[in-house]
C-alpha positions as CSV (number, residue, x, y, z in Angstrom):
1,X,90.7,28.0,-180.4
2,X,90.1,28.7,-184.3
3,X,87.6,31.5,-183.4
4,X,90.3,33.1,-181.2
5,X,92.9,32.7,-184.2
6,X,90.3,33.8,-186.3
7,X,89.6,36.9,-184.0
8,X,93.1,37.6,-183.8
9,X,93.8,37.6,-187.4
10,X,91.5,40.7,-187.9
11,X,93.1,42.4,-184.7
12,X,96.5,42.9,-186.1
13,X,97.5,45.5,-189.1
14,X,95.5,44.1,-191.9
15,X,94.4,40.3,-192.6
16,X,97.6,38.7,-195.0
17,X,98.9,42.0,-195.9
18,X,101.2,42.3,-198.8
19,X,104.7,43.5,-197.9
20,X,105.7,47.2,-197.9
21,X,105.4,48.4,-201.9
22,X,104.4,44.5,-203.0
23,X,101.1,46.5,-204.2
24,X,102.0,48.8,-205.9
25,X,104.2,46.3,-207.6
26,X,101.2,44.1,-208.5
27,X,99.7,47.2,-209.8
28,X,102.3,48.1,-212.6
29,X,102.3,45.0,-213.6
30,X,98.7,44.7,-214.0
31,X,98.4,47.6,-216.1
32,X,101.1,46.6,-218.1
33,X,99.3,43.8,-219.1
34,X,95.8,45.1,-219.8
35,X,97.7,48.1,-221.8
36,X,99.2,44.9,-224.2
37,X,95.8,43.4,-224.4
38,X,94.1,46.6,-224.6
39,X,95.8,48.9,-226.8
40,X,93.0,51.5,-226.1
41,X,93.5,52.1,-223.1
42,X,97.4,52.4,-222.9
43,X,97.4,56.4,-222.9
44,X,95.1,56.4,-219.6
45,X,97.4,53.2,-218.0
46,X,100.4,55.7,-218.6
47,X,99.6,57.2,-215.2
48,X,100.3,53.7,-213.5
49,X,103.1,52.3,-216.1
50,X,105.1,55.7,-215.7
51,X,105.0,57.2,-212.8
52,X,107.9,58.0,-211.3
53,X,106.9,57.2,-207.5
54,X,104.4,55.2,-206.1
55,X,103.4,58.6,-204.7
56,X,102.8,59.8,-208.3
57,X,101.2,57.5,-209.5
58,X,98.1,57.4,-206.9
59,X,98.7,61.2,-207.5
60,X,98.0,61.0,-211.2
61,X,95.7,59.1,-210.9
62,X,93.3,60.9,-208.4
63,X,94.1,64.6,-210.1
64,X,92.8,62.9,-213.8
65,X,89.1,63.0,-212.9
66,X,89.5,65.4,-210.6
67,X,90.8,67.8,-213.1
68,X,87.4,67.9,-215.0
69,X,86.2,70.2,-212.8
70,X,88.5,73.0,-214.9
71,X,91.1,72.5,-212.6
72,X,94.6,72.4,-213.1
73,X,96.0,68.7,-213.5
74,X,99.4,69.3,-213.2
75,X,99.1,71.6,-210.6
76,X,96.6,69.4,-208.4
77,X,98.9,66.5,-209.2
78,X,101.6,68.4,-207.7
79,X,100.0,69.0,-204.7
80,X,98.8,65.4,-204.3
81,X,102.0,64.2,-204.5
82,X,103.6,66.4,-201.9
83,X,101.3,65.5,-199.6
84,X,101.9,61.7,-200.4
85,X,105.3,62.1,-200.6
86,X,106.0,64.1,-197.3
87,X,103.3,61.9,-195.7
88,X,104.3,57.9,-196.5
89,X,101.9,56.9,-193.7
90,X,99.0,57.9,-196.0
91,X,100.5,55.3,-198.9
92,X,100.3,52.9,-196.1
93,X,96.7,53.6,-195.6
94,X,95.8,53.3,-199.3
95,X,97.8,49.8,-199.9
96,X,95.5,48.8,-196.5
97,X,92.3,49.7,-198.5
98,X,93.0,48.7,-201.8
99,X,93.8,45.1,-200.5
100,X,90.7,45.4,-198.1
101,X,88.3,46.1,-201.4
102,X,89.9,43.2,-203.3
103,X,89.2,40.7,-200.1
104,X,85.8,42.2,-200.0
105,X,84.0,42.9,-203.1
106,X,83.8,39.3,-205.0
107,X,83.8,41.2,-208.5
108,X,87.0,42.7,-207.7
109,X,89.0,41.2,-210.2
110,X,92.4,43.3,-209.0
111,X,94.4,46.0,-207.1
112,X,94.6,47.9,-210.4
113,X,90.8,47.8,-211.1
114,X,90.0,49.2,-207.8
115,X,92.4,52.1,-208.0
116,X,91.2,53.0,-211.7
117,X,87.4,52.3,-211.5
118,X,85.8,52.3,-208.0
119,X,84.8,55.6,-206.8
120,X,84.3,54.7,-203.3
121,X,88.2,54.2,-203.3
122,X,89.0,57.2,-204.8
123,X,87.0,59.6,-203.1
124,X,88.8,57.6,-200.1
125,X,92.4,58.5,-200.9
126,X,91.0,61.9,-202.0
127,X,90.0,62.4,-198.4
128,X,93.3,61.1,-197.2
129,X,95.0,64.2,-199.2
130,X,92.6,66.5,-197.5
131,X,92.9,65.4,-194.1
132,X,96.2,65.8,-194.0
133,X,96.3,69.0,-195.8
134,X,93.9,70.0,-192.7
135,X,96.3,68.5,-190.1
136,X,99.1,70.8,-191.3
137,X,97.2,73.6,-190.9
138,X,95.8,74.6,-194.5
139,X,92.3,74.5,-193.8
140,X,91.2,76.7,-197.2
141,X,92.7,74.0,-199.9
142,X,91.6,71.1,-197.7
143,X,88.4,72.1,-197.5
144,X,88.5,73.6,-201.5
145,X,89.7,69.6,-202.0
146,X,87.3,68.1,-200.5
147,X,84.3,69.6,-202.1
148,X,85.9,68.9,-205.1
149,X,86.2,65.4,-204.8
150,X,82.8,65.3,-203.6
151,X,81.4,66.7,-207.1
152,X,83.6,64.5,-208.7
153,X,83.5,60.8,-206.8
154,X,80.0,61.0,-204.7
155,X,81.1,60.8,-200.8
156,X,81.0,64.3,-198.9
157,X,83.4,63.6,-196.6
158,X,85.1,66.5,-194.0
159,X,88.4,67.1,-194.3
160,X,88.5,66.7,-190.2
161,X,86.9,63.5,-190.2
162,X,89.4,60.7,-189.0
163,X,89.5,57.4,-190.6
164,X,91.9,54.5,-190.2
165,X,93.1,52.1,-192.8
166,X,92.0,49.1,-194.6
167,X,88.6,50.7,-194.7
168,X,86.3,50.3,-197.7
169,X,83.1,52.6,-199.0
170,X,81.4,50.3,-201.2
171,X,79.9,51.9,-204.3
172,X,80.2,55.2,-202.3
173,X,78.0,57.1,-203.6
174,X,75.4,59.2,-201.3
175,X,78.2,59.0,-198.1
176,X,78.3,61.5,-195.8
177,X,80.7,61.6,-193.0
178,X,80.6,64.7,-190.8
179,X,83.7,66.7,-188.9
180,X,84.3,65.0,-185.8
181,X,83.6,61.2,-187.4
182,X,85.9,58.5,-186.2
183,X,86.0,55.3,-188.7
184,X,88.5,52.7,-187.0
185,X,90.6,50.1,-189.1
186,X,88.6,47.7,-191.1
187,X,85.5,48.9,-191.7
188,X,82.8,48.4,-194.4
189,X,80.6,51.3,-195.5
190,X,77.8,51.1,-198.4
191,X,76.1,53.3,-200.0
192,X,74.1,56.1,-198.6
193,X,75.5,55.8,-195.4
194,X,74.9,58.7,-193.5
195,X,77.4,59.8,-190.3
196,X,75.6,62.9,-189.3
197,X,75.1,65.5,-186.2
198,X,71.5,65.4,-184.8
199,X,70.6,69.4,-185.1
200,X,72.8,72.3,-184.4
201,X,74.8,71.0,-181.6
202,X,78.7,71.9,-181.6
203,X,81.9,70.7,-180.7
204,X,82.3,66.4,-180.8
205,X,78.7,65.5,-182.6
206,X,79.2,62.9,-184.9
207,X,79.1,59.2,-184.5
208,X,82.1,56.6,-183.8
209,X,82.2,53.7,-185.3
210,X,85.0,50.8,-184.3
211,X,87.2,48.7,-185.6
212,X,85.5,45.3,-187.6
213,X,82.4,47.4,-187.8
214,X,80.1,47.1,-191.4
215,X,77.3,49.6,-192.2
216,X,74.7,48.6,-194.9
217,X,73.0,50.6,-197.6
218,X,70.8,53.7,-196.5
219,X,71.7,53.7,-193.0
220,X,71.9,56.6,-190.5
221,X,73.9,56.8,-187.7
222,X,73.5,60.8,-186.0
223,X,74.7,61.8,-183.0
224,X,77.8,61.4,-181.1
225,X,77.4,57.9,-180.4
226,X,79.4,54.8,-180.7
227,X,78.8,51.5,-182.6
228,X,81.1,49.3,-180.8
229,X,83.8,46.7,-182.5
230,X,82.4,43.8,-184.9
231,X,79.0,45.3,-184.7
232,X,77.2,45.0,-187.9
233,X,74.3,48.0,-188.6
234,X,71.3,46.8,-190.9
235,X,70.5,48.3,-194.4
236,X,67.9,51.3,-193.9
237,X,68.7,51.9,-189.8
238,X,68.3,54.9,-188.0
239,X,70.8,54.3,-185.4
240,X,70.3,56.9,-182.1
241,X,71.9,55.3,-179.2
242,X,75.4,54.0,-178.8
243,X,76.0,49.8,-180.3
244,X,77.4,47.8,-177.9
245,X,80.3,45.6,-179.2
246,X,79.6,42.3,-181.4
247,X,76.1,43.4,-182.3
248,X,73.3,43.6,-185.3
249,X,71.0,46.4,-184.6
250,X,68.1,47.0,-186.9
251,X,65.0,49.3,-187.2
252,X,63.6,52.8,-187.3
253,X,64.8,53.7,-184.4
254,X,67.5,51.0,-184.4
255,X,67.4,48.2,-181.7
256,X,69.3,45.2,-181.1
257,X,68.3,42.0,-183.0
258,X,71.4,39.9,-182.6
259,X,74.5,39.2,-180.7
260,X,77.7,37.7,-182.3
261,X,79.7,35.0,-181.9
262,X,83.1,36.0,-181.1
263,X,84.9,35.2,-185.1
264,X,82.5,37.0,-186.9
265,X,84.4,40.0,-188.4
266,X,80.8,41.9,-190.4
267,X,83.6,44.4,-191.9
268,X,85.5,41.3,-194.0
269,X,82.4,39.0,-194.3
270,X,79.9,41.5,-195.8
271,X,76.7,39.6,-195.1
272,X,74.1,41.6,-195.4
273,X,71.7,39.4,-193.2
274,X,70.1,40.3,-189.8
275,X,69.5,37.2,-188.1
């Protein structure tokens, strides 16, 4: 019974969400209070402390470093936020991820550090602009976006790529997600993760990877494959065929080494361990 509940848990919208705008919330008042006990950093905290909209504020946020690349800040600001603002399912998205990195990543000491300092995040959200931008049929600036973020945060991911919420690319840097990618809800990517076509092939060529699902450092997963849910793909993998459900694979080429039990969520628990 407690691994159903357990199992369970994880199947539904996000484990112990936060209610609607409760993290946004949390983050103003975090940055309130590191702006009193850090003084130094109150001009940067402004973009949290006064923003007029949650949509600004992850807006600002984003279109600061972003705007290093002699872009525009206002202007790319702008843009974020209509996207944000016309699209409040994408805010849903980000609240899912920021509370998936603080459940995640035990040096996560808040909501407000993850939106400000993890890259991974960032270049997240960044995407989440893009693909939408794409969606409505303005392929140009989605595409000009996303290569920018890419140069800026680390992760090259396509604009077309779809990925659901509470997802979290740890460290990020070195990620590569390619056009027809599928990333389910609640999934945990590390660095130098690779999801990648297998030559020239066109149309649907990149892998799909399921709900629960964690990929370790330095794997590759090409093809258009599957990894099925709660499967769990070993640091350094080159992953060719499909993953059935509830599965560690391992290995150059990547094989099976372990089947789950049925409340182990590798997503949430982050174990890097094979057997």
């Amino acid at each position: 019974m407690t691994a159903l509940i357990e199992t369970q848990r994880y199947e539904g919208a996000l484990a112990a969400p936060l209610a609607d705008g409760q993290v946004w919330s949390l983050i103003r008042l975090e940055a309130r209070a590191l702006a009193a006990r850090e003084p130094v950093m109150a001009q940067a905290l402004a973009l949290v402390t006064d923003a007029g909209s949650d949509a600004e504020l992850l807006a600002g946020v984003l279109a600061a470093p972003l705007a290093v690349a002699r872009v525009d800040e206002l202007a790319l600001a702008s843009l974020l936020a209509d996207v944000f603002n016309a699209n409040p399912q994408v805010l849903l998205a980000t609240e899912a991820d920021l509370q998936a990195v603080k459940e995640r990543d035990p040096a996560c000491p808040g909501l407000l550090h993850v939106l400000l300092n993890l890259k991974g995040f960032q270049a997240l959200q960044a995407y989440r602009a893009a693909h939408q931008l794409w969606v409505d049929g303005r392929p140009e600036v989605a595409s000009w976006l996303s290569n920018l973020a890419s140069l800026v945060f680390g992760p090259d991911i396509h604009p077309a790529a779809c990925i659901g919420k509470a997802v979290m690319l740890d460290h990020g840097s070195g990620i590569v997600i390619g056009e027809t990618s599928i990333i389910e809800d609640q999934v945990s990517i590390l660095q130098n993760v690779t999801l990648g076509g297998t030559g020239k092939e066109t149309g649907d060529r990149h892998p799909k990877i399921r709900r629960g699902v964690m990929i370790g450092a330095g794997a590759e997963i090409l093809g258009n494959i599957e990894v099925g849910a709660y499967s769990k793909v070993a640091a350094g993998s080159v992953v060719l065929k499909s993953v059935p459900p509830r599965t560690t694979v391992a290995g150059v080429p990547a094989t099976v080494v372990r089947i789950h039990r049925v409340d182990e969520v590798p997503a949430a628990e982050m174990d890097q361990t094979i057997v």
